[in-house]
C-alpha positions as CSV (number, residue, x, y, z in Angstrom):
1,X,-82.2,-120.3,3.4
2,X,-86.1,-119.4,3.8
3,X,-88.4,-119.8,7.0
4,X,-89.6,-123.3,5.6
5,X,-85.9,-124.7,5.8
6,X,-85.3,-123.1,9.4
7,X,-88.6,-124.4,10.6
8,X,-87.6,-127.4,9.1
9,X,-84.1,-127.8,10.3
10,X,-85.9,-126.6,13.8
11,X,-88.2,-129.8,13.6
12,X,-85.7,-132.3,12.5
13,X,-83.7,-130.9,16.0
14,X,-86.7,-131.3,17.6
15,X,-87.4,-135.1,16.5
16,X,-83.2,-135.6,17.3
17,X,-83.2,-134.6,20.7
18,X,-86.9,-136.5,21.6
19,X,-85.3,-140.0,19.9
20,X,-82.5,-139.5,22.0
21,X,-84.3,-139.0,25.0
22,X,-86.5,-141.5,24.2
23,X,-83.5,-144.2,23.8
24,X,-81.7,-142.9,26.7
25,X,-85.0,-143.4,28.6
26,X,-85.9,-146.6,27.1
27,X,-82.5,-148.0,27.9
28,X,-82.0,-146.5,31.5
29,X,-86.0,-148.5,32.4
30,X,-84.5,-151.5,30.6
31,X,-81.1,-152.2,32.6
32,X,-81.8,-149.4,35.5
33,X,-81.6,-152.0,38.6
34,X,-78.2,-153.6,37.0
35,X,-76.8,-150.1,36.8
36,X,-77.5,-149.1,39.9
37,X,-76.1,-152.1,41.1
38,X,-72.8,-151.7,39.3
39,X,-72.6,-148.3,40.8
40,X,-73.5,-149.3,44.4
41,X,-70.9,-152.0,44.7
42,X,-67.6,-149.4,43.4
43,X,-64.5,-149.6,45.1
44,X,-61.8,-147.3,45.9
45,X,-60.0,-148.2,42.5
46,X,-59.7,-144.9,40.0
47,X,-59.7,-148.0,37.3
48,X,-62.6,-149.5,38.0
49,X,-64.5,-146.1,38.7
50,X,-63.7,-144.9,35.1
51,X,-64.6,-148.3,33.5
52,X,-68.1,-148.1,35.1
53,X,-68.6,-144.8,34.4
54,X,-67.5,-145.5,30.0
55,X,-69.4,-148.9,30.4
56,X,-72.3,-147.4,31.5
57,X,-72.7,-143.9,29.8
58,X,-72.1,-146.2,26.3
59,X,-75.0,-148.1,27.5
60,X,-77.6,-145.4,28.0
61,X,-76.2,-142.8,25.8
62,X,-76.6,-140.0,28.9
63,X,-73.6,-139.1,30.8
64,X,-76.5,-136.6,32.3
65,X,-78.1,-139.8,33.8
66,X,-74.9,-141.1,34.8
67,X,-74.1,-138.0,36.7
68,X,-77.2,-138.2,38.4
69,X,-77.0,-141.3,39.6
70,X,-73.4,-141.1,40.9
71,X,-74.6,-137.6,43.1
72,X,-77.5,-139.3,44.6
73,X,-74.3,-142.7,45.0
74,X,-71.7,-140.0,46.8
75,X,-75.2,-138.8,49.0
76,X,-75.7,-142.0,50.4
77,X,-72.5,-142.8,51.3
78,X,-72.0,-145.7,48.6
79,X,-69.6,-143.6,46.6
80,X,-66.9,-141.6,48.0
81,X,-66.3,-138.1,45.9
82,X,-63.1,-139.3,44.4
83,X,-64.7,-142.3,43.3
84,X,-67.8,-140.3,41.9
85,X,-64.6,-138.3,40.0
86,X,-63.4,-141.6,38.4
87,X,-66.8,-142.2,37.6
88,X,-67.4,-138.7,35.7
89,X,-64.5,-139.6,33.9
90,X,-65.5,-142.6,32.3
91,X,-68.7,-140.9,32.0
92,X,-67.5,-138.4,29.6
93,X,-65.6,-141.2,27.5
94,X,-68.6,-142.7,27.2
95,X,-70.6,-140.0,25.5
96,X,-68.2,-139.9,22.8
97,X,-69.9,-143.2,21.2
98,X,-73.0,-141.2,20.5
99,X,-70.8,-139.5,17.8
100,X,-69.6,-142.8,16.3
101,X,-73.0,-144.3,15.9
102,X,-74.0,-140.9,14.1
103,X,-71.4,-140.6,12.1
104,X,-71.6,-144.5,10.8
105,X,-75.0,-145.3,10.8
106,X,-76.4,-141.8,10.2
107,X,-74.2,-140.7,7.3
108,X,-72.6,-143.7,6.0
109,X,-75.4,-146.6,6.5
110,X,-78.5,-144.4,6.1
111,X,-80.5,-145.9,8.8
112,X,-83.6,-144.2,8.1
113,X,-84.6,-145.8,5.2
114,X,-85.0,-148.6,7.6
115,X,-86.1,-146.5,10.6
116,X,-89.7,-146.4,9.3
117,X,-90.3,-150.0,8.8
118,X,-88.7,-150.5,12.7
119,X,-91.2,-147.9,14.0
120,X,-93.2,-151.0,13.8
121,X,-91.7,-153.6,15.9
122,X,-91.3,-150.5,18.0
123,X,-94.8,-150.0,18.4
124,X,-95.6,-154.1,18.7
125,X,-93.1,-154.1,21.4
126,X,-94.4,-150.7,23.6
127,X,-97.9,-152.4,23.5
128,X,-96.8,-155.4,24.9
129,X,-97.9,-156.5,28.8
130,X,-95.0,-156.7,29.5
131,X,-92.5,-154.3,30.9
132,X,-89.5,-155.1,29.6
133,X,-91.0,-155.6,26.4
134,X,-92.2,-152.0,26.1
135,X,-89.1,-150.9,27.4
136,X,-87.0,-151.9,24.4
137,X,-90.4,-150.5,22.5
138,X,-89.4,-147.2,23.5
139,X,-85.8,-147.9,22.6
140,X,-86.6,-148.8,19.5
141,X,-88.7,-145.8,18.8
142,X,-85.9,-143.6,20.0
143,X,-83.5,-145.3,18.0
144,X,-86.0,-144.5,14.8
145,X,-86.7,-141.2,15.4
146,X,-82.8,-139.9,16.2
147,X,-81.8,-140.9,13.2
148,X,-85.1,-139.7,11.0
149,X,-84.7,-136.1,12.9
150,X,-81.0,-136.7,11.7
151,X,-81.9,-137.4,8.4
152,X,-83.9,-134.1,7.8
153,X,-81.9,-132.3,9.0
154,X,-79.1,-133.2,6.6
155,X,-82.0,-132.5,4.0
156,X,-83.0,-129.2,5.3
157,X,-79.0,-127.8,5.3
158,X,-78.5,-125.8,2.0
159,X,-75.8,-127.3,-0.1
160,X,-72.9,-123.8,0.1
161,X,-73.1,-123.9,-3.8
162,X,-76.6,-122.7,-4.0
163,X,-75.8,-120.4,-0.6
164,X,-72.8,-118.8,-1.6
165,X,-73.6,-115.8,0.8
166,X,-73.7,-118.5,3.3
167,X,-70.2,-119.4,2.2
168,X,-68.7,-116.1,2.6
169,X,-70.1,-115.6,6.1
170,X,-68.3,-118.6,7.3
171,X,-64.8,-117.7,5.4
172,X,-65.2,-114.4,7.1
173,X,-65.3,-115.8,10.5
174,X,-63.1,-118.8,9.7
175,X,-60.6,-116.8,8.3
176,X,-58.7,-115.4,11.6
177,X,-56.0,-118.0,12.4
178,X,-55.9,-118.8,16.2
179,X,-59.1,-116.6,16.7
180,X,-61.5,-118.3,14.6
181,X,-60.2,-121.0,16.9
182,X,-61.8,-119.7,19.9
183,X,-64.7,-118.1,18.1
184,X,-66.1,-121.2,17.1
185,X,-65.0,-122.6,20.3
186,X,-67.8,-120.2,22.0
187,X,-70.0,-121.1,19.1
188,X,-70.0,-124.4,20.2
189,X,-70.4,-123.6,24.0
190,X,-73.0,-121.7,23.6
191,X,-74.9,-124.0,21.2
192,X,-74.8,-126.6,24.3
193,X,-76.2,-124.4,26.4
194,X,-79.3,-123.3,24.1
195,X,-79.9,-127.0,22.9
196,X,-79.3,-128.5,26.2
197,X,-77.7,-131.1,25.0
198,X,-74.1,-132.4,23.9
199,X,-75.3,-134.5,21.7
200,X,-77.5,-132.8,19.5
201,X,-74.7,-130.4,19.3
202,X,-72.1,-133.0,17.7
203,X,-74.9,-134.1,15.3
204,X,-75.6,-130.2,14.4
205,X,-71.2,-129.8,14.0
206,X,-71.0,-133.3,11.7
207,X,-73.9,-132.5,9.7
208,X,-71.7,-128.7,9.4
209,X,-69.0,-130.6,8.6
210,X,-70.5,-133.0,5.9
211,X,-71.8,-130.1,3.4
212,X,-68.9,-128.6,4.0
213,X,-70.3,-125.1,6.0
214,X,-66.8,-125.2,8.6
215,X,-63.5,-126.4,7.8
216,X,-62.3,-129.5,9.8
217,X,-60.2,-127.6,12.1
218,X,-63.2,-125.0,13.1
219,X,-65.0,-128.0,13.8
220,X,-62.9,-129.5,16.2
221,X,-62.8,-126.1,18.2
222,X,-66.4,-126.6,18.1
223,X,-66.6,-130.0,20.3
224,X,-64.0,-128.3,22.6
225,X,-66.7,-125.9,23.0
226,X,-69.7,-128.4,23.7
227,X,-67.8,-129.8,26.5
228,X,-67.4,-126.5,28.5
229,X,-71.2,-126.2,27.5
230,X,-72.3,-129.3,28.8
231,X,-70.3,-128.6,32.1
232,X,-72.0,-125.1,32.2
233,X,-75.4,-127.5,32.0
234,X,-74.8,-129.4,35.0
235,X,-73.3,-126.9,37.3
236,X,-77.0,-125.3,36.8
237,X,-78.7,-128.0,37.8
238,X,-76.6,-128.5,40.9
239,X,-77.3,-125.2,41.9
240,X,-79.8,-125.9,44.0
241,X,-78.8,-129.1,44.7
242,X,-76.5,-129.9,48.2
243,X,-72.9,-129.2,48.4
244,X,-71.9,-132.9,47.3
245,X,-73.8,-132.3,43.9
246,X,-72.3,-128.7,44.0
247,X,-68.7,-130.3,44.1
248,X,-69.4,-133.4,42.1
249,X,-70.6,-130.7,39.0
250,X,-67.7,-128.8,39.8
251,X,-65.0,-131.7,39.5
252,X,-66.7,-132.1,36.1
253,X,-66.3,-128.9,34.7
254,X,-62.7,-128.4,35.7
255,X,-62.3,-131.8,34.0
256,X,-63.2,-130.3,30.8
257,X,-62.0,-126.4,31.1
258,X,-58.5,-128.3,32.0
259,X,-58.5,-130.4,28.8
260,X,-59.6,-128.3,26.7
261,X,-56.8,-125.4,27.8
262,X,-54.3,-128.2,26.9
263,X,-56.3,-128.9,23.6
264,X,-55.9,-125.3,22.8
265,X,-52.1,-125.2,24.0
266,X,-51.6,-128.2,21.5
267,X,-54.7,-127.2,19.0
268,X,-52.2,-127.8,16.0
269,X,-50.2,-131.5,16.7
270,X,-53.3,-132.3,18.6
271,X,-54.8,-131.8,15.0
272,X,-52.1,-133.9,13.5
273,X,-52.6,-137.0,15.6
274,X,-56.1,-137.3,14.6
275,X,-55.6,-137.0,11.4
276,X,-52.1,-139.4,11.8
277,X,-54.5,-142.0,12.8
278,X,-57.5,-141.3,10.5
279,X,-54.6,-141.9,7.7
280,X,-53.6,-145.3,9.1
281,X,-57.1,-146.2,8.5
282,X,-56.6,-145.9,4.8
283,X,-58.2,-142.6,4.9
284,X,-56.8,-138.9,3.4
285,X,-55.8,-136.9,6.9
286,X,-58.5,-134.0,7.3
287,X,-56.3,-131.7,9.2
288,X,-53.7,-131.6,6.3
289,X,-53.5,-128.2,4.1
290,X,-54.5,-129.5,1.4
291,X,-57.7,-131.4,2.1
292,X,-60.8,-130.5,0.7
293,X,-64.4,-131.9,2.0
294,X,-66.2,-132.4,-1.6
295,X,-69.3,-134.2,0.2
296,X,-70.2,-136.5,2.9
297,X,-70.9,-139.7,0.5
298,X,-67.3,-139.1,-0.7
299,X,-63.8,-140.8,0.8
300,X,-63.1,-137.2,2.2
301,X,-66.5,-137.0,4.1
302,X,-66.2,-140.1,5.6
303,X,-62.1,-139.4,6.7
304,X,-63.7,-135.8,8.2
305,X,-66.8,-137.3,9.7
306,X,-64.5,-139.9,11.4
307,X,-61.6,-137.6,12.2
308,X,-64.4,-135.3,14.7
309,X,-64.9,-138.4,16.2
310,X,-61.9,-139.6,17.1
311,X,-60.9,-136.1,18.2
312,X,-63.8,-136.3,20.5
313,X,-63.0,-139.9,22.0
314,X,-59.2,-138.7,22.1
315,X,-59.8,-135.2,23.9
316,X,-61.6,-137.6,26.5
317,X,-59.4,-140.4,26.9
318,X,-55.8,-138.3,27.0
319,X,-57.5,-136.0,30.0
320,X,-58.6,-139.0,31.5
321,X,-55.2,-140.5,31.4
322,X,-53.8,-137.7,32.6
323,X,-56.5,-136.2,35.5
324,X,-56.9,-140.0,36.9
325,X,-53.6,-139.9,38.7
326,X,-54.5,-136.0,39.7
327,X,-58.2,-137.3,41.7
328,X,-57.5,-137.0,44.9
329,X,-56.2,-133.2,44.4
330,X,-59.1,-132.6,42.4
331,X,-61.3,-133.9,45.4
332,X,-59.0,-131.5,47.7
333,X,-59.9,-128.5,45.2
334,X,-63.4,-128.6,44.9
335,X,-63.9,-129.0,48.7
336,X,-61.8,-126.6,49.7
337,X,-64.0,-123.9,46.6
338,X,-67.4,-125.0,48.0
339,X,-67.1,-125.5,51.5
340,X,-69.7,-127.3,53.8
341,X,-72.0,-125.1,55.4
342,X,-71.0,-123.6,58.9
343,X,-74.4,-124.6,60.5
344,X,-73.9,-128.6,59.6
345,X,-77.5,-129.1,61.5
346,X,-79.4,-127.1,58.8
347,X,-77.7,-129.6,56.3
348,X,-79.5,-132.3,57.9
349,X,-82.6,-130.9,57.3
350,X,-82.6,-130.2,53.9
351,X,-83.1,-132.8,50.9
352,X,-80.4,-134.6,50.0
353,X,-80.9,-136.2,46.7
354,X,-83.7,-135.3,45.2
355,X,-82.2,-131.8,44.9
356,X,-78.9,-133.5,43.5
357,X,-79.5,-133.3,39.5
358,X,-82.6,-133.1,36.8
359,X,-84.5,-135.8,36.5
360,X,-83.8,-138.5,33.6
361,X,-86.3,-141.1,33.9
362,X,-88.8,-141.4,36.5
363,X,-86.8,-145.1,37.6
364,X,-84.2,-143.2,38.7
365,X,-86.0,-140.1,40.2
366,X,-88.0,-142.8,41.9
367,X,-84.5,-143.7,43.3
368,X,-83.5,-140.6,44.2
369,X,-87.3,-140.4,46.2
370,X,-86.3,-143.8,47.6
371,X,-82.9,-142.7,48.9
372,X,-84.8,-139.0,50.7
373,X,-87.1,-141.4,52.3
374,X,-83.9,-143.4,54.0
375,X,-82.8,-139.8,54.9
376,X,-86.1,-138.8,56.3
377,X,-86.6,-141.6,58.6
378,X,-83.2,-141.5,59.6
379,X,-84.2,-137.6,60.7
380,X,-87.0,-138.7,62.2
381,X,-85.5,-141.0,64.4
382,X,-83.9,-137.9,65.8
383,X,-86.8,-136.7,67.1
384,X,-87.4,-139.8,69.6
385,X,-83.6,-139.0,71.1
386,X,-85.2,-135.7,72.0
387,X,-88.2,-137.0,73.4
388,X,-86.4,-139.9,75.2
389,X,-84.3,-136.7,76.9
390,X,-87.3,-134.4,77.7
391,X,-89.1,-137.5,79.8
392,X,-85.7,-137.5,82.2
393,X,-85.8,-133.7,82.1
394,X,-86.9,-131.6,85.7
395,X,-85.3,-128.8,84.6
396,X,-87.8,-126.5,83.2
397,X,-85.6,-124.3,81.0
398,X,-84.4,-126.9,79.7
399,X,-87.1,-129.0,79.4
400,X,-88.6,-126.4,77.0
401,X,-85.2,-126.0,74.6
402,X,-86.1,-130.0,73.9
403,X,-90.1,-129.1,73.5
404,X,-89.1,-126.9,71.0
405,X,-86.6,-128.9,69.5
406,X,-89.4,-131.4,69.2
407,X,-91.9,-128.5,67.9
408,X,-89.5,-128.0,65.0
409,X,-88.9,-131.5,64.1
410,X,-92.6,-131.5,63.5
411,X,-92.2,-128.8,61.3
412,X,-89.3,-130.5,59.5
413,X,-91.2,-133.9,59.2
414,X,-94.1,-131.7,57.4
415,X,-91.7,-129.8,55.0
416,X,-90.5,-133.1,54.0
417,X,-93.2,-135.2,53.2
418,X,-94.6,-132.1,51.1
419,X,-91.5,-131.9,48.9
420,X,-90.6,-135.9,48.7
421,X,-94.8,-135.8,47.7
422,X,-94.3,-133.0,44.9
423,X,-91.5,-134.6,43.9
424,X,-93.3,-137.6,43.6
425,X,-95.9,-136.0,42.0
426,X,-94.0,-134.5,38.6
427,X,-92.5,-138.1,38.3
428,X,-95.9,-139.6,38.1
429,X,-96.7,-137.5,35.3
430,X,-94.5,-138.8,32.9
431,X,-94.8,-142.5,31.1
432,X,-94.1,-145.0,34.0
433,X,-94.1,-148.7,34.5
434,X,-96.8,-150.3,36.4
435,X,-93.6,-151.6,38.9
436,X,-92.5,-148.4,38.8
437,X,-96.5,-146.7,40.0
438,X,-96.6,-149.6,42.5
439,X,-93.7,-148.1,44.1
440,X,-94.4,-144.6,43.7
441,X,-97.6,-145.7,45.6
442,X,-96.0,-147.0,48.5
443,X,-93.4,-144.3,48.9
444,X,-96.9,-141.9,48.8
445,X,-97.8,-143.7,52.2
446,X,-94.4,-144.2,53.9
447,X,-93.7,-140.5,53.9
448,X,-97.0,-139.8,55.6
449,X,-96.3,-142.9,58.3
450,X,-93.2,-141.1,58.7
451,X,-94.7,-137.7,59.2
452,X,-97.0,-139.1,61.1
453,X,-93.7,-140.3,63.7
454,X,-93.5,-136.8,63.6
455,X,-95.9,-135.6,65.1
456,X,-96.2,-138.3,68.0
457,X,-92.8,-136.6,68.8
458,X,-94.4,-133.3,69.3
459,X,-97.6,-135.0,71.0
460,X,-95.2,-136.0,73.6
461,X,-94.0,-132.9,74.4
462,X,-97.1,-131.1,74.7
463,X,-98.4,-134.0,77.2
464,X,-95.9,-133.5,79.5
465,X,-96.0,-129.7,79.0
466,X,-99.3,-130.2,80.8
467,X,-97.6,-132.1,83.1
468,X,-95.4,-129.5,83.8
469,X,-98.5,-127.2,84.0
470,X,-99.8,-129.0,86.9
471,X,-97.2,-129.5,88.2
472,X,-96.8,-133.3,88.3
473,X,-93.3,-135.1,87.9
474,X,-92.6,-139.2,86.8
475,X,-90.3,-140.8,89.9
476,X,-87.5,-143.0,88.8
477,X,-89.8,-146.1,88.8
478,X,-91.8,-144.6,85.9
479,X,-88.9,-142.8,84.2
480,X,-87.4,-145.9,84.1
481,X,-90.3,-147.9,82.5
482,X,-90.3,-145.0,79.7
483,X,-87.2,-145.8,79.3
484,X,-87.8,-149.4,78.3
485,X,-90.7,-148.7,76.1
486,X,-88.2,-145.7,74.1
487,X,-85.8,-148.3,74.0
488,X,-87.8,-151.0,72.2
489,X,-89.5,-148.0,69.9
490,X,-85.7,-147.4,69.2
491,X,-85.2,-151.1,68.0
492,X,-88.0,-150.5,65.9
493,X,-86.7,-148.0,64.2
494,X,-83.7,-149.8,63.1
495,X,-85.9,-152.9,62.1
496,X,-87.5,-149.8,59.5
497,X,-84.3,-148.4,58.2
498,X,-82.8,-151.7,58.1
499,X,-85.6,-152.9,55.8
500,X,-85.6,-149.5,53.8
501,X,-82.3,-150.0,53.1
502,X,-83.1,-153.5,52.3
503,X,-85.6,-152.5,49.7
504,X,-83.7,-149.9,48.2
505,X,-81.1,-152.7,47.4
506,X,-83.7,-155.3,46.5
507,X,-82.7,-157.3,49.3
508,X,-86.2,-157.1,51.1
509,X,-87.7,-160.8,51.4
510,X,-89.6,-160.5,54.2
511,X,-90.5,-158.2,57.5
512,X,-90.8,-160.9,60.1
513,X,-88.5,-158.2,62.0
514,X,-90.9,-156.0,61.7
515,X,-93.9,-157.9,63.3
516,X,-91.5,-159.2,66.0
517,X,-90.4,-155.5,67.5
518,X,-94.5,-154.5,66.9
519,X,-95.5,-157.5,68.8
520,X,-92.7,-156.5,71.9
521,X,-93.9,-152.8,71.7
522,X,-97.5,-154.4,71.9
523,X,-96.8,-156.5,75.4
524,X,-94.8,-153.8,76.5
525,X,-98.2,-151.5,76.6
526,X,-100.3,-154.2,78.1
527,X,-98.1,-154.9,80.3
528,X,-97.3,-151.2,81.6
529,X,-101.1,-150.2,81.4
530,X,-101.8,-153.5,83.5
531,X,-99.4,-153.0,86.3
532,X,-100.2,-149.3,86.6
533,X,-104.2,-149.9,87.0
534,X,-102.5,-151.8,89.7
535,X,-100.7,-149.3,91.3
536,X,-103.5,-146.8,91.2
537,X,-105.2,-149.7,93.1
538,X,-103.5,-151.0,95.5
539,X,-101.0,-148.1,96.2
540,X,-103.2,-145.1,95.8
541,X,-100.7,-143.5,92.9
542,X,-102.1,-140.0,91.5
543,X,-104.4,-140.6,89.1
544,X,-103.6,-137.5,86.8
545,X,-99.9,-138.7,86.9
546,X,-101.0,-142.1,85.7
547,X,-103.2,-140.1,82.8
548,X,-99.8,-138.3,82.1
549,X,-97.5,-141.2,81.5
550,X,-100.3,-143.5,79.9
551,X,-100.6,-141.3,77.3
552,X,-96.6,-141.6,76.8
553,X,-96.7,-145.0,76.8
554,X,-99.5,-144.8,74.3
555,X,-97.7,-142.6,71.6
556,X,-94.8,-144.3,72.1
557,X,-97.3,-147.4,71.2
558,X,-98.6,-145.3,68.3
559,X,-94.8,-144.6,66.6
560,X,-94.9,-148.7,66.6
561,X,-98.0,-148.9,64.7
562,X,-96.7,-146.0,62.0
563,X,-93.5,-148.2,61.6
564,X,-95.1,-151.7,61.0
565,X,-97.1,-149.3,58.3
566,X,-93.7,-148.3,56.3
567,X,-92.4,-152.0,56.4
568,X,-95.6,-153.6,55.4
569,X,-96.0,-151.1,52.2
570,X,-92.1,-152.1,51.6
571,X,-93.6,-155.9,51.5
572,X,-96.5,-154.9,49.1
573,X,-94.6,-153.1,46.7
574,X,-90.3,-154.1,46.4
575,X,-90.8,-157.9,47.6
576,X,-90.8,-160.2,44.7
577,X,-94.0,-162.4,45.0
């Protein structure tokens, strides 16, 4: 095999794994609001949570994707862990058809002699105005280009005849009974890790299958290996994620590690089933002893290339059976490995999903954004309960514990909108919809309204700081109208998160709500700023005082105006004109 081939072969991998992302991709923009909305409306029924998770990792061809969008599920509290475990199980059922449609249309239908020709429509299609249209463009030149990159790279593999060195080498390590087992077991493990990608991995094994480079057997330890490697994959990219992506990667990989120790335990009848029903098919059995692979075109390459197969579907489905019934401990194990931090307030304050997993397609990092920008105003909200209790405070020392509880919220809110907007930024580098950079807009300009709610938090504190500083105090009559004005900036705050949420479902119609509790803030100024000119009047009331709560009154105005901001992008950008 000379550099040519291996640069070759490298390039053919290269085009594999870009058509697949670029189906994946194209398939996830095409149907991503369905999915999403198959996912959100789970129920506590193991069933139903593997079905959704087969149904839709067959769909998109990404049980990465689907993994992703069941963390950022589990985060928001739409998805309870066990469900999220169901989930990963259908997920990984599901990933299994990538191998069928390989090893039917790439070996035994030859679809790139048409794949060319498609490229086409593809390219008609990814032109077109409109986005779905250039959504199934993409698909379509995905589709093309998977199974092009497949097609070289069944070209560029030597035939053994012409290699027999090669042929040697693999006898050699094929050649130690249970051991070449688990060498080829790590082979394969470790080949996920490198590539990335489980996928390309079961291409790479059937194509070594085909020409005949590995027996059947040493094949099959092979996809045992690429699913501890795709586990390996995910924990990863959990690792900097929260502790419900920590745990939901972790149920995952003891999913697999447990199936394939059983798979190991029963490496030889497992063997036989496969090839039991392979036979009933009409096909010679490939793990009998006396079967020999003489090509891929031939009846004994297409009984191999369908055996692998069904051993991967059936290494999935029989752990499923058997670790569905088993969720709830599973649930119980991997909180009780990773445990919830001690200091549950520093939890709060970190990002919650767009930390969770790597980022598929920038429809659902956009969600992920979306869901961090619930979060954030939810913190934010916070931040009025603190200044709502430093108002009532006369205590001094105490008084200061909430200014700087205040003080760090502000830091918080800063922190925040400079990672959601980083985050936002690497998402709008990639190929997006105009729906989707409409959005990505708008979630630009909410996060700074939000930051901006923020800091009228900490403006309140440092105006009655130098209230304190003077020594001036607010008697019961003007705590008491702070009191109404905090509550009626607190209803307007859940008008915003209520039509967040609302958006994020694609529920939002209309903010009527929204111009309703702006309007009652609105009055609610006028009318304390009116009665207290009169007071200063006709009652002689310290003017510095008045100064002191005025300025309240108008930040607490101000956190109005910076809410009516967030809904009004909402209606600009997620309501359906």
């Amino acid at each position: 095999m000379d550099f040519f081939q291996i640069f070759t072969l490298l390039g053919a991998l290269g085009m594999f794994l870009y058509g697949m992302n670029l189906m994946s991709s194209g398939l996830q923009k095409a149907a991503g609001d369905r999915l999403r909305g198959l996912l959100s409306v789970m129920t506590s029924n193991p069933l139903k949570g593997v079905l959704t998770g087969l149904g839709i990792t067959s769909i998109i061809q990404s049980s990465s994707a689907t993994t992703v969008m069941v963390v950022s599920f589990v985060n928001a509290g739409l998805l309870t862990l066990a469900q999220a475990i169901g989930v990963i199980m259908g997920a990984n059922i599901g990933t299994t058809v990538t191998a069928w449609l390989v090893a039917w249309l790439g070996f035994k239908a030859d679809i790139s002699i048409l794949a060319v020709p498609l490229m086409l429509f593809g390219f008609l299609f990814s032109n077109s105005k409109k986005n779905q249209r250039q959504n199934i463009g993409e698909l379509i030149v995905g589709f093309c280009l998977l199974f092009l990159g497949l097609s070289f790279m069944k070209e560029s593999v030597p035939d053994l005849n012409e290699t027999p060195e090669v042929l040697d080498f693999v006898k050699t390590w094929s050649g130690h009974g249970f051991g070449s087992v688990l060498i080829f077991l790590a082979f394969g493990t470790v080949l996920t890790l490198v590539l990335q990608s489980s996928s390309a991995t079961m291409a790479i094994t059937l194509i070594m299958l085909s020409m005949g480079w590995i027996p059947f057997n040493m094949a099959c330890a092979m996809v045992l290996g690429e699913n501890i490697g795709t586990t390996i994959t995910a924990n990863i990219a959990a690792s900097v994620g929260n502790t419900q992506a920590k745990r939901a990667a972790l149920s995952h990989t003891i999913f697999n590690v447990f199936g394939v120790i059983w798979a190991l335990v029963f490496f030889k009848p497992f063997l036989m089933l496969v090839g039991g029903i392979i036979e009933c098919f009409g096909l010679p059995n490939p793990s009998a002893g006396g079967f020999v692979l003489s090509g891929p075109n031939t009846v004994e390459g297409t009984a191999a290339l369908y055996g692998l197969s069904m051993l991967h579907t059936l290494f999935n489905t029989i752990n499923t059976l058997i670790l569905v019934w088993f969720i709830k401990y599973i649930e119980k194990a991997v909180v009780w490995i990773i445990k919830a931090p001690k200091n549950q307030e520093s939890e709060v304050f970190r990002l919650k999903y767009i930390s969770a997993g790597p980022l598929a397609t920038p429809e659902l990092a956009t969600e992920q954004a979306f869901l961090e920008i619930i979060h954030f105003a939810q913190i934010s909200r916070k931040g009025l309960g603190y200044a709502k209790e430093a108002i009532k405070e006369t205590d001094l020392d105490k008084f200061e514990e909430l200014r700087q509880k205040l003080v760090k919220y502000e830091e918080i809110s800063d922190r925040i909108e400079y990672e959601i907007a980083a985050f936002l930024n690497a998402v709008s580098v990639g190929d997006i919809s105009a729906e989707t950079s409409a959005r990505i807009k708008a979630m630009y300009k909410i996060i700074g309204e939000l930051e901006s709610l923020g800091d009228s938090g900490e403006s309140i504190s440092r105006i009655l700081s130098r209230r304190n500083l003077h020594k001036k105090h607010f008697d019961e009559a003007t705590i008491s109208k702070l009191m109404g004005m905090v509550d009626e900036v607190d209803n307007s705050y859940n008008v915003m998160i209520a039509n967040l949420e609302a958006a994020h479902k694609g529920n939002l119609e209309e903010i009527s709500n929204a111009y309703n509790a702006e309007d009652r803030i609105n009055q609610m100024r006028n009318n304390l700023r009116d009665a207290e000119i009169e007071e200063i009047d006709n009652n002689g009331k310290n003017y510095q005082t008045s100064v002191y709560y005025m300025d309240v009154v108008s930040e607490l105005e101000k956190m109005g105006d910076f809410m009516i901001n967030v809904s009004q992008n909402l209606e600009r950008a997620f309501v359906q004109k």
